[in-house]
C-alpha positions as a Markdown table, in Angstrom:
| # | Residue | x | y | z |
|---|---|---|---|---|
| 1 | Unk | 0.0 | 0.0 | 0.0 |
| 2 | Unk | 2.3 | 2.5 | -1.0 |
| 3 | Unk | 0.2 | 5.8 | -0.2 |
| 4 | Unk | 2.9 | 8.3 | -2.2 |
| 5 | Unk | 1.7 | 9.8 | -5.5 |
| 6 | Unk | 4.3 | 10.4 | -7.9 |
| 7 | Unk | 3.8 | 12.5 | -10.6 |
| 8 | Unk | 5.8 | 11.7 | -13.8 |
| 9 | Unk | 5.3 | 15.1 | -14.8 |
| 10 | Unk | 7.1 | 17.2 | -12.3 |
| 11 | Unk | 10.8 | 17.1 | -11.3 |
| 12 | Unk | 11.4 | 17.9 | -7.9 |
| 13 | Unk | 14.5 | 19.8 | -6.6 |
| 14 | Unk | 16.4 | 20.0 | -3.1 |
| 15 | Unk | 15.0 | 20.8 | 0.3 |
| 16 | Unk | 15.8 | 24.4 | 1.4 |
| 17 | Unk | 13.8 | 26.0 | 3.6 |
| 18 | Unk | 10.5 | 23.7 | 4.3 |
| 19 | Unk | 8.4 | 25.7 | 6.5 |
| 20 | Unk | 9.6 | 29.3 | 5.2 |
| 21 | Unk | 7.6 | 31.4 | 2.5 |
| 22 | Unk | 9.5 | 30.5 | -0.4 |
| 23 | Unk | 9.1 | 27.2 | -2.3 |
| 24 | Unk | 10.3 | 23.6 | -0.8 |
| 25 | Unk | 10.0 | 22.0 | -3.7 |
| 26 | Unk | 10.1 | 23.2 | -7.4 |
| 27 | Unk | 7.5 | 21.1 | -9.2 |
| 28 | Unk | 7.9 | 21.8 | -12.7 |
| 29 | Unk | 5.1 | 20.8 | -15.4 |
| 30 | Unk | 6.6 | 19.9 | -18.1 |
| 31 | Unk | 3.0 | 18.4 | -19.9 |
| 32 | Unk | 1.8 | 22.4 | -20.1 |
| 33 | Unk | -1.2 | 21.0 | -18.4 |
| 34 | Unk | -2.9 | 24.3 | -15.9 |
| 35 | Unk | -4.4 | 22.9 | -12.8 |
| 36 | Unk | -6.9 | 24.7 | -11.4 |
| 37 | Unk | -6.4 | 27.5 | -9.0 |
| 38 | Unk | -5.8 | 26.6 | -5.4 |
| 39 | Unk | -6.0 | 28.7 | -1.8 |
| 40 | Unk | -2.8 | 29.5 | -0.1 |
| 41 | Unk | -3.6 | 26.9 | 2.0 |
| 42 | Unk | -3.9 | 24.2 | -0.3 |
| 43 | Unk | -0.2 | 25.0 | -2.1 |
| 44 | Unk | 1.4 | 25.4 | 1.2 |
| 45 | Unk | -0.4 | 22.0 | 2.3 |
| 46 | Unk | 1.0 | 20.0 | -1.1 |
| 47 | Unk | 4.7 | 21.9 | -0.9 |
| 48 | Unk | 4.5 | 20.3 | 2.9 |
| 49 | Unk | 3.9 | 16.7 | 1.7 |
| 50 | Unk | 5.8 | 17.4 | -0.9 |
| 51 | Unk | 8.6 | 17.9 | 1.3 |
| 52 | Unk | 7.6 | 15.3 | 3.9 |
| 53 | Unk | 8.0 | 12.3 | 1.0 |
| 54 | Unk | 11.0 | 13.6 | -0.1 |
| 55 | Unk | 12.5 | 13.3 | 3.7 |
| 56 | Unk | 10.9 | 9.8 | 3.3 |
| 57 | Unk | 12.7 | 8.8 | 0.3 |
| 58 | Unk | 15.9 | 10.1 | 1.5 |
| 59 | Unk | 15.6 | 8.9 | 4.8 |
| 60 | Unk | 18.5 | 5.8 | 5.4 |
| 61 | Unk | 16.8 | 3.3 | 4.6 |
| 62 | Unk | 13.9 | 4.7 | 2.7 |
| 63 | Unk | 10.7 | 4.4 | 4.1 |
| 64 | Unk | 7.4 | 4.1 | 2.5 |
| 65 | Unk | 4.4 | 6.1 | 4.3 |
| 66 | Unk | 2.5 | 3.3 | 4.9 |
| 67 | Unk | 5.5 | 2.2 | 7.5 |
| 68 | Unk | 5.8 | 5.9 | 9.0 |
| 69 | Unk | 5.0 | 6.0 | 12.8 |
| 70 | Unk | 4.9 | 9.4 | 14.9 |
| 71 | Unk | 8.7 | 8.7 | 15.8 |
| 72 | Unk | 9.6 | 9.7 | 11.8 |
| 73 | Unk | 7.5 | 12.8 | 12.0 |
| 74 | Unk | 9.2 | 14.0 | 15.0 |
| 75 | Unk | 12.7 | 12.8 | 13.5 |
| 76 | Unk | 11.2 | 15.3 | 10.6 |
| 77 | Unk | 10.1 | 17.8 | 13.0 |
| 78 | Unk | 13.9 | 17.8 | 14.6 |
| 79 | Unk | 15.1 | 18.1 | 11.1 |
| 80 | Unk | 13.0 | 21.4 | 10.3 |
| 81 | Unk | 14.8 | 23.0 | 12.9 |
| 82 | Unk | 18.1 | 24.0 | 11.4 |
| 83 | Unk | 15.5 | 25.9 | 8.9 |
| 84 | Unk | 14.3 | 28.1 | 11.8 |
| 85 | Unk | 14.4 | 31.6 | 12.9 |
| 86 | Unk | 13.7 | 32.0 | 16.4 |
| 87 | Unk | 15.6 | 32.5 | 19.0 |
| 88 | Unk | 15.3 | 29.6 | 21.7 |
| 89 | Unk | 17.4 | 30.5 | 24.7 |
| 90 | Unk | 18.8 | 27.6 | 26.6 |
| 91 | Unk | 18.8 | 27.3 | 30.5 |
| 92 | Unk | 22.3 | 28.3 | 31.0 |
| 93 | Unk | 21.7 | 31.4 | 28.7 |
| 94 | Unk | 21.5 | 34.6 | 30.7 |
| 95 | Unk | 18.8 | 35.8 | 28.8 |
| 96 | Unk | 16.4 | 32.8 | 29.6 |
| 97 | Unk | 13.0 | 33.9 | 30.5 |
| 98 | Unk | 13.4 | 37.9 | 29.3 |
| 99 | Unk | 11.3 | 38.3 | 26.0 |
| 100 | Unk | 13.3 | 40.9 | 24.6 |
| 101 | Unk | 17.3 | 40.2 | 25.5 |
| 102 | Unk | 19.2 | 43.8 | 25.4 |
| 103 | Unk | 22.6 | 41.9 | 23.5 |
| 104 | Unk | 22.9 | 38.8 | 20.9 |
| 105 | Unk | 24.0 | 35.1 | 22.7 |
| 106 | Unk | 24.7 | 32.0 | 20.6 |
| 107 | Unk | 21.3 | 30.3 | 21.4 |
| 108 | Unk | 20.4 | 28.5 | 18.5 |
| 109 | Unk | 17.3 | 29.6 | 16.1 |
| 110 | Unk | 14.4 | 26.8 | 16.2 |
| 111 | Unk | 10.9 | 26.3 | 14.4 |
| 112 | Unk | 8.4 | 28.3 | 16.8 |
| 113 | Unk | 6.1 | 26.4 | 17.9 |
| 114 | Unk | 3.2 | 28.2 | 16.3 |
| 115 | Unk | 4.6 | 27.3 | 12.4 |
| 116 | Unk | 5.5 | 23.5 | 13.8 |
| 117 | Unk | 1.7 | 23.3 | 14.9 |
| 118 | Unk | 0.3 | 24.8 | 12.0 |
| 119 | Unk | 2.7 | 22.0 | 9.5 |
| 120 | Unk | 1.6 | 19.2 | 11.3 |
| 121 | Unk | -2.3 | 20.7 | 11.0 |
| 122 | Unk | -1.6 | 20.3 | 7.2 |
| 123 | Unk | 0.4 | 17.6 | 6.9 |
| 124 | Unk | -2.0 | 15.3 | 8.5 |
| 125 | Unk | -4.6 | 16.7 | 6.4 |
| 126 | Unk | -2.5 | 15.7 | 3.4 |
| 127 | Unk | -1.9 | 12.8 | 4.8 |
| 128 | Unk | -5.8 | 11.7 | 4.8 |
| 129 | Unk | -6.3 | 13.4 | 1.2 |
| 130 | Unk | -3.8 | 10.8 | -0.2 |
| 131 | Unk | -5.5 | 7.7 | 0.9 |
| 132 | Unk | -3.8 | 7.7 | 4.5 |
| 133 | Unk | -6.8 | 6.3 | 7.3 |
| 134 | Unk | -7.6 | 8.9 | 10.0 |
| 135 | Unk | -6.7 | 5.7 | 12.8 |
| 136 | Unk | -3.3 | 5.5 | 11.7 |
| 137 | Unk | -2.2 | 9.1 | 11.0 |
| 138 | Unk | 1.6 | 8.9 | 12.5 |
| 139 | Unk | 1.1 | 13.5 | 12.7 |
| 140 | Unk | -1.9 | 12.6 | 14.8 |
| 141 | Unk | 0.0 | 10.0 | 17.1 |
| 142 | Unk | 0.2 | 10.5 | 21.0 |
| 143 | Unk | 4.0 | 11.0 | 20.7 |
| 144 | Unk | 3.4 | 13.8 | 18.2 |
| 145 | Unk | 1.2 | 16.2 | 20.7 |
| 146 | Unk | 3.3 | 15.6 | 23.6 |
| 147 | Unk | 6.5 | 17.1 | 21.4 |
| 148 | Unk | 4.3 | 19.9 | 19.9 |
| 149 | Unk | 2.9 | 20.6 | 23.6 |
| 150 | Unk | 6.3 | 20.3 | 25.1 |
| 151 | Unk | 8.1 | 23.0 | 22.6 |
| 152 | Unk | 5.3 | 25.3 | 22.8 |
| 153 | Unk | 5.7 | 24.9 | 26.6 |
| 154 | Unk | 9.8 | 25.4 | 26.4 |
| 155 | Unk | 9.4 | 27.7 | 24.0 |
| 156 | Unk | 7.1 | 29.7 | 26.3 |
| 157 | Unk | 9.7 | 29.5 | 28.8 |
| 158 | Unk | 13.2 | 30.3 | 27.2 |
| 159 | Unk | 11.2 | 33.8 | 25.7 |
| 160 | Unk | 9.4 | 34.6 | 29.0 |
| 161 | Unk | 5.9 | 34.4 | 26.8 |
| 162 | Unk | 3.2 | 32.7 | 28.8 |
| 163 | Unk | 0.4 | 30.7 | 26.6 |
| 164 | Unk | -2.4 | 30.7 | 28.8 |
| 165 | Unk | -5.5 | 29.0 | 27.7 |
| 166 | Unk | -8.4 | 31.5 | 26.9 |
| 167 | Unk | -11.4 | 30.6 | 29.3 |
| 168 | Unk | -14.9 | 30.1 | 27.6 |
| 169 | Unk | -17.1 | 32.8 | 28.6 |
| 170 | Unk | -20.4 | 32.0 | 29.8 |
| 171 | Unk | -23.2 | 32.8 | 27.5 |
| 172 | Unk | -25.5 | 35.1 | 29.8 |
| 173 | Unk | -28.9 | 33.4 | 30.1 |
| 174 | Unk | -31.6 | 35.1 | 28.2 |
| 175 | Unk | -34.7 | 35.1 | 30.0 |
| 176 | Unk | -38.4 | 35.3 | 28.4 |
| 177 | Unk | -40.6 | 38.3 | 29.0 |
| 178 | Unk | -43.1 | 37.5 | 31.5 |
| 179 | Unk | -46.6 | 39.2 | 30.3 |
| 180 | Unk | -48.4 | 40.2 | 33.3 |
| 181 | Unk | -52.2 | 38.8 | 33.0 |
């Protein structure tokens, strides 16, 4: 069950920058054949499986989707984060916990949080769209919200930002008019 498309139409280049503006892969039609307009969204979501098959293929040895657990989408997730550009402090950084740091440290730039949550969002999406079952969605996994929730938490941290959940609001009760008899 082999749950990869590949189109024999479009060559795809190099990784560069997956979860960045610019293009991850360069899918060139070579057929002239137009496919119909897609949303922001949708492009962004097909660059992002794009991208996640071709970490597949090139992972040693290469795997095939159908054998992709949530430990290969956080090996992917890991792998994103020499692409990123936020500053993470560490614990030993003086500037741990202050949100905005008054000099430069080596800290290393990460994926925040917030683009790591919105990539999986898509990517299991995608992952569904091309014949993947909802039960065995490896970016839906256990393991896979425990990292998310754990870099958003850290993340959190290291910057001094605090994510607090918003509270629902109770609705007030509407009472009917009483007619007086």
């Amino acid at each position: 069950m082999d749950l990869v498309s590949e189109s024999t139409n479009s060559t795809l280049s190099k990784i560069e920058s997956p979860t960045s503006g610019s293009s991850i892969t360069n899918n060139s039609n070579t057929s002239g054949c137009s496919t119909p307009t897609s949303s922001r969204y949708e492009n962004q979501k097909r660059r992002d499986w794009n991208t996640f098959c071709q970490y597949l293929r090139n992972h040693r040895p290469p795997l095939s989707l159908a054998l992709c657990s949530g430990a290969h989408v956080l090996e992917f997730l890991n792998y994103l984060d020499q692409f990123g550009k936020t500053k993470v402090h560490n614990h030993p950084c003086p500037f741990f916990g202050i949100p905005n740091p008054p000099a430069p440290c080596p800290c290393p730039l990460r994926q925040a949080w917030g683009s790591l949550d919105a990539l999986v969002g898509r990517l299991r999406a995608a992952y569904e769209e091309n014949g993947g079952r909802p039960e065995t969605n490896p970016f839906g996994s256990r393991s896979v919200r425990i990292y998310l929730r754990d870099v958003r938490d850290f993340q959190a941290k290291a910057r001094g930002v605090s994510y607090e959940k918003k509270r629902k609001r109770t609705k007030p009760k509407i009472t009917a008019p009483t007619t007086a008899s």
